[in-house]
C-alpha positions in Angstrom: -21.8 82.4 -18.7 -20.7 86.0 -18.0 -22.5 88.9 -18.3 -21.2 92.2 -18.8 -23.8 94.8 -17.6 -21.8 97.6 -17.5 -23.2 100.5 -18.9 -20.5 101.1 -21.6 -21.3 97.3 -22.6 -21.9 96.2 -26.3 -26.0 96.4 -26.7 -26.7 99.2 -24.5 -29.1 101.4 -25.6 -27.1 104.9 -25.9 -29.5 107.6 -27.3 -33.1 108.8 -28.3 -32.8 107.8 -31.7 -31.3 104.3 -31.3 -34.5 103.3 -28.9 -37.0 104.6 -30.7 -35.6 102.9 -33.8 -35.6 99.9 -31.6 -39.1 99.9 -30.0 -41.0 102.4 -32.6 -43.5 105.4 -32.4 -47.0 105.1 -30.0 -50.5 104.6 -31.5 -51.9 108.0 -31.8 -54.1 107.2 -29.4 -51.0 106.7 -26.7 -50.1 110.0 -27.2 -53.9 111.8 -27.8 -55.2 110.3 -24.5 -53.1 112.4 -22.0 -54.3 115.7 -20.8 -53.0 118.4 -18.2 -56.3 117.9 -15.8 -58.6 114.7 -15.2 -61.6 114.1 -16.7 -64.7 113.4 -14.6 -64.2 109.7 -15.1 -60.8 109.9 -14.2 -61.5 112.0 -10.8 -63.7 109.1 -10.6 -61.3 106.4 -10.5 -59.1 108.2 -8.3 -62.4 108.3 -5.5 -62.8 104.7 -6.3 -59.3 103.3 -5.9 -57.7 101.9 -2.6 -54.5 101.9 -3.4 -51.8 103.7 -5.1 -47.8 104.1 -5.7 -46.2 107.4 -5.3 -42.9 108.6 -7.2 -40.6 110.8 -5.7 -37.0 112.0 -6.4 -34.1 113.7 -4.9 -31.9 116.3 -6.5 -29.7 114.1 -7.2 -32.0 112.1 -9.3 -32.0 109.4 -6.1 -35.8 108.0 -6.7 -38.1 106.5 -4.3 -41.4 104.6 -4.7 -43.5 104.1 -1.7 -46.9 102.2 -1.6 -49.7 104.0 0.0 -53.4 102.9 1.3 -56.9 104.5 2.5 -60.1 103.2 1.9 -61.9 104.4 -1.3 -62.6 108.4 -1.5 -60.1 109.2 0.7 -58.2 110.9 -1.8 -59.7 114.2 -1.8 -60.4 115.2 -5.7 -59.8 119.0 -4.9 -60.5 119.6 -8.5 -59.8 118.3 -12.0 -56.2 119.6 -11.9 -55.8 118.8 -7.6 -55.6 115.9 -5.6 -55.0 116.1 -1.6 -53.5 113.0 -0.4 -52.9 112.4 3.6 -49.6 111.4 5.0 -51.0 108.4 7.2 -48.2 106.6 9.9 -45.9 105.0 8.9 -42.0 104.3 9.4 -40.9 107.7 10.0 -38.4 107.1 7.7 -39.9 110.3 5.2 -38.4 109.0 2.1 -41.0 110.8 -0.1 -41.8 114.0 1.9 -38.1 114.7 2.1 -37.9 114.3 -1.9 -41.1 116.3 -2.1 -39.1 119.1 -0.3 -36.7 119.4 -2.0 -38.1 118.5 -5.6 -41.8 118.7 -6.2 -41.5 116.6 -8.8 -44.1 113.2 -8.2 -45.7 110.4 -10.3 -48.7 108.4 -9.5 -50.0 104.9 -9.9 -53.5 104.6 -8.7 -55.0 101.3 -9.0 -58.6 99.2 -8.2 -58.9 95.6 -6.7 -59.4 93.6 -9.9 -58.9 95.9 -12.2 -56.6 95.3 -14.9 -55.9 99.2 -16.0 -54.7 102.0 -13.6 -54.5 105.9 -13.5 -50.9 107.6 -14.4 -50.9 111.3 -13.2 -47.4 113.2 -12.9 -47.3 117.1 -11.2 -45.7 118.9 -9.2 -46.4 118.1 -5.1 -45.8 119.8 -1.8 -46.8 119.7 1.3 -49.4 121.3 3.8 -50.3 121.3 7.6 -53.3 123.6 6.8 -56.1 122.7 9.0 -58.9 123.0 6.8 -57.3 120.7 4.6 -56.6 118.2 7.1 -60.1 118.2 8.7 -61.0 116.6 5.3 -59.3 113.5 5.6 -60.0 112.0 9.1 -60.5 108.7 8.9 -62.0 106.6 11.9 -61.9 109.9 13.6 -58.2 110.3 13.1 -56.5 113.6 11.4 -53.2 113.3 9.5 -50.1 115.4 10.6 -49.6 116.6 7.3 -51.2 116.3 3.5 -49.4 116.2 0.0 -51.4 118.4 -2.3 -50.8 117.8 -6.0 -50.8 119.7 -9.2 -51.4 117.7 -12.1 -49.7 117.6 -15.0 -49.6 115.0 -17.2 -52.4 112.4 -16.6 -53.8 109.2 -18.7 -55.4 106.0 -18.2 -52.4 103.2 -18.9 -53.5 99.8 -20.5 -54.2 96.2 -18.8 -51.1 94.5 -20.6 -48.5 94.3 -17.4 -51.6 92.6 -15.6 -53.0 90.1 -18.0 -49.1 89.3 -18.8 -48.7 88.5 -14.4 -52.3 87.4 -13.9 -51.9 89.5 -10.9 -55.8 89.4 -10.1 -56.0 85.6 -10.7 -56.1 83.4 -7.7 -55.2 80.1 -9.1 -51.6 81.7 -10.4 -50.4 82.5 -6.9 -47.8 81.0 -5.3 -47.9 79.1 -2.3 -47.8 81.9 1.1 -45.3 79.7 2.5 -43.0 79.8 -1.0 -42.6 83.4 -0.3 -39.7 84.8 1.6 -41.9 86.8 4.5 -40.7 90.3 6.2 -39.5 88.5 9.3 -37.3 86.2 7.7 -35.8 89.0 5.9 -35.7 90.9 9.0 -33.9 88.0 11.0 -31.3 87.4 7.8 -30.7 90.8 6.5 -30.3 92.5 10.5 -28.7 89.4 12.1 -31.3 89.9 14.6 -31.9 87.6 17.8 -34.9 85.7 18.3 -36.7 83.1 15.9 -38.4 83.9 12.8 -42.0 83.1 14.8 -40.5 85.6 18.0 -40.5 88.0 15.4 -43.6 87.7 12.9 -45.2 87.3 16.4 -43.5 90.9 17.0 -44.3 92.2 14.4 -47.9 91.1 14.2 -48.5 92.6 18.0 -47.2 96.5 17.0 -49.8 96.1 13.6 -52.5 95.0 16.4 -51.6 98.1 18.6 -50.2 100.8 17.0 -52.6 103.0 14.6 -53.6 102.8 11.3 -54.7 106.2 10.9 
C-alpha cells in the first residue's frame, strides 16, 4: 500500500482549531504547573540529573537536538531563573552554539537514571568565555572553553507517560546489544569507509580511551 505523506495530503492536520478539536484542552493542572523561574525542588533536579537534551534552532527554523553529559551538580543553578551549562569536547561540529548565536532561542530536557519524569525548561541562551564563570565548572581539574548561560522561561516538570509506555528503565525489555545497529557499522555503510567493522569500533574505542572527556 501507498502512502501519501505529503503535506497537502487528505488527514493532515491544517490549523489550531482543527487539532485541538482533535486532541482536546490540558488538565488545569498542565497548564497551572509551569512558571517563568524554578522552584527549589526543581533547581534541585537540575543539581541532581546526569544528563540532559538541549534544543536549538536556526533562523531558518533548521532545529538541532544534541545530548549532553556531566556528572550530577555540574550544572551550575546560578539562580531560580539561570542555569550555566559548560560546553565539554566534543565533535567540533558546533551545531548548537552556532544556533545559539544566531537565535537564543533553547529548550531543555533534563533527566535522572531511573526516573520516569524529567524537567522541561525553555529561555533564551548565549554564550560566555568569562572566567569567573568557567572556574565554576572544572571538572577532573579541567576548564571548559566556553559556557551557555540560560534565562529561563517557561519551565515544568513533564509526566512519566513516554517512559512507562517504552519501559526505557527496565532491563528485561532491552534488546539484544548485538540486535542493534552499532556506530561503526553505520560509519563503515553510511562513509564507504575501508577497514572492517572491528578495525573501526577498535578505532573508535582507542580515541574514547585517549582523547579527553573534559
Amino acid at each position: 500500500m501507498s502512502l501519501d505523506l505529503n503535506p497537502a495530503a487528505a488527514g493532515t492536520i491544517g490549523d489550531i482549531a482543527q487539532l485541538e478539536a482533535l486532541v482536546g484542552s490540558p488538565k488545569q493542572t498542565s497548564v497551572a504547573k509551569e512558571s517563568v523561574g524554578m522552584t527549589e525542588l526543581e533547581q534541585e533536579f537540575v543539581r541532581q540529573s546526569p544528563f540532559y537534551l538541549l534544543s536549538t534552532a536556526a533562523p531558518d527554523g533548521t532545529c538541532d537536538v544534541s545530548p549532553r553529559g556531566d556528572p550530577p551538580g555540574s550544572v551550575w543553578v546560578a539562580c531560580d531563573r539561570t542555569l550555566i551549562l559548560a560546553d565539554r569536547p566534543g565533535n567540533r561540529r558546533l551545531d548548537s552554539l552556532r544556533n545559539i548565536v544566531a537565535n537564543p532561542h533553547v529548550g531543555l530536557l533534563f533527566l535522572v537514571p531511573g526516573g520516569d519524569e524529567t524537567l522541561r525548561i525553555n529561555g533564551r541562551a548565549h554564550l560566555t568565555t568569562h572566567e569567573s564563570i568557567l572556574g565554576r565548572l572544572v571538572v577532573d581539574g579541567k576548564r571548559p572553553k566556553l559556557a551557555i548561560v540560560v534565562h529561563t522561561e517557561q519551565v515544568y516538570m513533564h509526566c512519566a507517560r513516554a517512559f512507562l509506555r517504552s519501559k526505557l528503565w527496565k532491563p528485561e525489555t532491552w534488546p539484544e546489544r548485538g540486535s542493534i545497529p552499532q556506530m561503526p557499522a553505520i560509519f563503515k555503510e553510511k562513509l564507504c569507509l575501508a577497514g572492517s567493522i572491528e578495525e573501526i569500533a577498535a578505532e573508535r574505542e582507542g580515541r574514547y580511551q585517549t582523547e579527553p572527556l573534559f
